[in-house]
N, C-alpha and C positions, 0 to 999 in steps of 0.2 A: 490511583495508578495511572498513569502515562498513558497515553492514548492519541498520538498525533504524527501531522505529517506535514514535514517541510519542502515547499519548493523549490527546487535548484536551477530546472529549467523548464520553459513554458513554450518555446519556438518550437516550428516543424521543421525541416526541408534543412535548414539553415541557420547557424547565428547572427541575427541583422538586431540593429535597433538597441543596442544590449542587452535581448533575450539572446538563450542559448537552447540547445535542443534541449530535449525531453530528459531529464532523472527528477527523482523525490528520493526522499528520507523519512522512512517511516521509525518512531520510536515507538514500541509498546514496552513498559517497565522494563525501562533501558537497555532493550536489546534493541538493537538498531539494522532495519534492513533496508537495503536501497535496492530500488525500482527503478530500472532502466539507469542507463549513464553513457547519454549523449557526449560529444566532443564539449570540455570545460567543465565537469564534473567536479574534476577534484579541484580545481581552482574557485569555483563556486562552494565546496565545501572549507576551504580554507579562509574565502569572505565572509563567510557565517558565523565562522568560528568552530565548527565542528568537525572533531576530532575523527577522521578517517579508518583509523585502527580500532575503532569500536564498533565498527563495521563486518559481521559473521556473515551477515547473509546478501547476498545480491540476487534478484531476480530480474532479468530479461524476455522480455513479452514478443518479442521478435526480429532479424535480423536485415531491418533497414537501419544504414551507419548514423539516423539522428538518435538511436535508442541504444549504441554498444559502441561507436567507436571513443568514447572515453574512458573505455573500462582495463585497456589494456597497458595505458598509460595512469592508471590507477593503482591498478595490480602493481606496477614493476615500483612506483613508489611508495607501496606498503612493504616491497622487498628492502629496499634501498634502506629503508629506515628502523627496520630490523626486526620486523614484524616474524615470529618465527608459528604462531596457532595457526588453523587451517582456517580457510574461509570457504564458503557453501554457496556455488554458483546453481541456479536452476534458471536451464535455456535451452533455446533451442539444437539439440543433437548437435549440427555442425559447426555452433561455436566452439565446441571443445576442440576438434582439430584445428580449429581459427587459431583459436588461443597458442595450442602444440608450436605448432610453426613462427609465429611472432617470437617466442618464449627460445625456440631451438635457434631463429635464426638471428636474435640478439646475443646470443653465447653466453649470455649469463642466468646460468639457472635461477629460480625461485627460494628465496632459500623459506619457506613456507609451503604445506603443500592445497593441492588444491582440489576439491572435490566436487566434482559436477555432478548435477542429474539433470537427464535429458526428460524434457518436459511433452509428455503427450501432447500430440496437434490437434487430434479431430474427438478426444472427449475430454468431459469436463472431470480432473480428478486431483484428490487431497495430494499436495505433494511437498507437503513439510507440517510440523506437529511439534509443540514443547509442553511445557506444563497448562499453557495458559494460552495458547492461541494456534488453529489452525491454516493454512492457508491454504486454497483450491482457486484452480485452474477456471477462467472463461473463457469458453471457445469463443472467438468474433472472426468477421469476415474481412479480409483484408487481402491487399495484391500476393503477399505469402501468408506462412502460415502466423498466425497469431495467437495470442493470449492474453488475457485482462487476470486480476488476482482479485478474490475476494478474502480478504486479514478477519477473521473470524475467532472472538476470544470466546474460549471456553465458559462453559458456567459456573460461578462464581458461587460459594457458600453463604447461607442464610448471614446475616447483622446479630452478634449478641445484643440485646437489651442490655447496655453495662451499669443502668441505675437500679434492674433488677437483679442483675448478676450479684451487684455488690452488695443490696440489702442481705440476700440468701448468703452472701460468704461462701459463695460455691469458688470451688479452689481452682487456682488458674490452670490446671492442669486438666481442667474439664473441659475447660473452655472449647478450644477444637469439635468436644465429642458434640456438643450443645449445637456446633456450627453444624455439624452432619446429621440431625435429628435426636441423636441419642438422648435421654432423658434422662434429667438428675435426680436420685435418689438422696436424700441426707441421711445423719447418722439415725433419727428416730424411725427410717423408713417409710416418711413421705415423699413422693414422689410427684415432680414438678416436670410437665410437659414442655420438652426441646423447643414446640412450635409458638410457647406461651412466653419464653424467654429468648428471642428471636425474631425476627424482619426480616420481612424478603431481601433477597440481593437485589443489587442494582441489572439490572438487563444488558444482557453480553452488548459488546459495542462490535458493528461492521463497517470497516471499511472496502468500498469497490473502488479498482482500476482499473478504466475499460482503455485500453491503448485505442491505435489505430482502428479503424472499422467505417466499414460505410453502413449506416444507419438500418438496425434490422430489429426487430422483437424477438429474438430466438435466444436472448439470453436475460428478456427481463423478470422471470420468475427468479431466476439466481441472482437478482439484483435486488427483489423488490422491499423494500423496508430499509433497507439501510442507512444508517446512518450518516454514511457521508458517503457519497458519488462523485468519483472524481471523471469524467467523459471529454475524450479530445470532442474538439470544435476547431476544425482548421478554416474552412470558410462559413461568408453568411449565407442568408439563406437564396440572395439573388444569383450566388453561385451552384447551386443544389446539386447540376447537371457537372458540371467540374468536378462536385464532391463527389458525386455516383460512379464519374467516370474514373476517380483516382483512388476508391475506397474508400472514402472519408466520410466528414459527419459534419454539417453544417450546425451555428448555434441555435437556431430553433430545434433542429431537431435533437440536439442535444437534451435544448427543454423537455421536448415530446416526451425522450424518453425517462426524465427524471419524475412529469407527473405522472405516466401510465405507470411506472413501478415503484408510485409514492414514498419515493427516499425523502430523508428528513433535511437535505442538503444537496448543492450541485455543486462541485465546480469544475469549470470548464478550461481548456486550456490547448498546448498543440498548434497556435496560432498561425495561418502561412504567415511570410515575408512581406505580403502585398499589405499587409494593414500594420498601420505604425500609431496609429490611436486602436484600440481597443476597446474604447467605450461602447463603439456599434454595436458590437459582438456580446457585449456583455447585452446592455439593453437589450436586442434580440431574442435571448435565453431566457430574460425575469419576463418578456412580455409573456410565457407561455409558463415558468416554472419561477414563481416570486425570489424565493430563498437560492438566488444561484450569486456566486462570486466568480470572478476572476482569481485562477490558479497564478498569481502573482510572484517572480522571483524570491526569495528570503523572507516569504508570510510562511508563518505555522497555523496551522489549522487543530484546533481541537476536536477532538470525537466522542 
């Protein structure tokens, strides 16, 4: 099952350098949600190769224009192209009238409709759910109000043994119940325990996205373990005072907090404008947290 998430843009503030602001594309068994969509979003998905209209779900973490203003010319080109499903916006309260007024005052309605839910600011809470994966809210600290997403899959049913399965000639139609514990009885009326014909599953996979924020521990118990951490890093660390004073998070400290909440992965991204090599910022991050990458335009990252 699918479990990954591509880069579209990795800049702060601005487009310089051929970064673009902030979006991702997350696919879990190919439903497809995008995170943030900075200005050149959908032009970055269309470099990629990926398909836009398979896109249901959008989440916006907050309403500085490097994390939403490409979503509006996103939207109007899923209209244009005849996109008639609904798509599932989760943001902050007042982009829904953002959006209203754009949408009213280009006179061409949507011919798709559209369904927002406004995203609590000051607690952390579930705010989408399908068969297979939840998503919850991280409050962070930032000049407004913020959000980070933690993608959270469900758990997953025990492994048949299929070389046990088949000696027994247990009928496929059992199979499922063997997944849920249930235990096979055959026709003489012996009975073969669920947990003897079965493996554990594989362990749910998490993804974090921590947006904007200046550097705090108040959300890394809701982080800690996961498997992949994605945490801006706008400056390094000789800027700290810049980052404090603007909200931000420096790449050490990014590190800090990928080893204090021993995630199995970092990567970093959000880069200002002032730095056109990267490598610094990277090396900074692995000097405190080994396992960190550069959140890099068009890399897909497994999870």
């Amino acid at each position: 099952m699918r479990f990954e998430v591509t880069i579209l843009g990795n800049s702060s503030a601005t487009p310089v350098y051929d970064r673009n602001p902030t979006a991702q594309l997350l696919n879990h068994n190919e439903k497809f949600f995008l995170i943030d969509c900075g200005e050149g979003t959908q032009h970055r998905l269309l470099r990629y190769g990926i398909k836009y209209q398979r896109i249901d779900y959008i989440f916006i973490s907050h309403l500085h224009g490097d994390h939403y203003y490409g979503l509006i010319g996103l939207l109007s080109s899923m209209s244009l192209n005849g996109r008639v499903k609904p798509i599932f916006i989760y943001a902050p309260a007042a982009l829904e009238s953002i959006l209203a007024i754009q949408i009213e005052a280009g006179g061409t309605p949507f011919k798709y409709p559209i369904e927002f839910f406004a995203i609590p600011q000051n607690v952390s809470s579930v705010i989408f759910e399908n068969e297979s994966i939840v998503v919850e809210t991280i409050v962070l600290q930032h000049r407004v109000p913020c959000t980070g997403f933690l993608f959270k899959e469900k758990s997953k049913s025990r492994k048949v043994l299929k070389d046990k399965v088949t000696s027994l000639a247990i009928p496929t139609a059992y199979i499922s119940l063997l997944k849920r514990g249930i235990d096979y009885r055959d026709a003489s009326g012996q009975v073969y325990a669920a947990y003897d014909l079965t493996s554990e599953p594989d362990a749910p996979r998490v993804y974090a996205y921590c947006s904007d924020t200046v550097c705090s521990e108040s959300y890394l118990s809701q982080i800690e373990g996961v498997d992949l951490l994605y945490h801006e890093a706008t400056f390094m660390h000789d800027m700290v005072e810049r980052a404090s004073l603007t909200f931000h998070t420096t790449a050490q400290q990014a590190g800090e907090i990928a080893r204090k909440a021993k995630v199995k992965k970092l990567l970093i991204g959000h880069f200002s404008a002032r730095y056109k090599d990267l490598t610094p910022l990277h090396l900074e991050a692995k000097c405190v947290f080994e396992n960190t990458e550069l959140a890099q335009e068009g890399m897909t990252f497994s999870i």
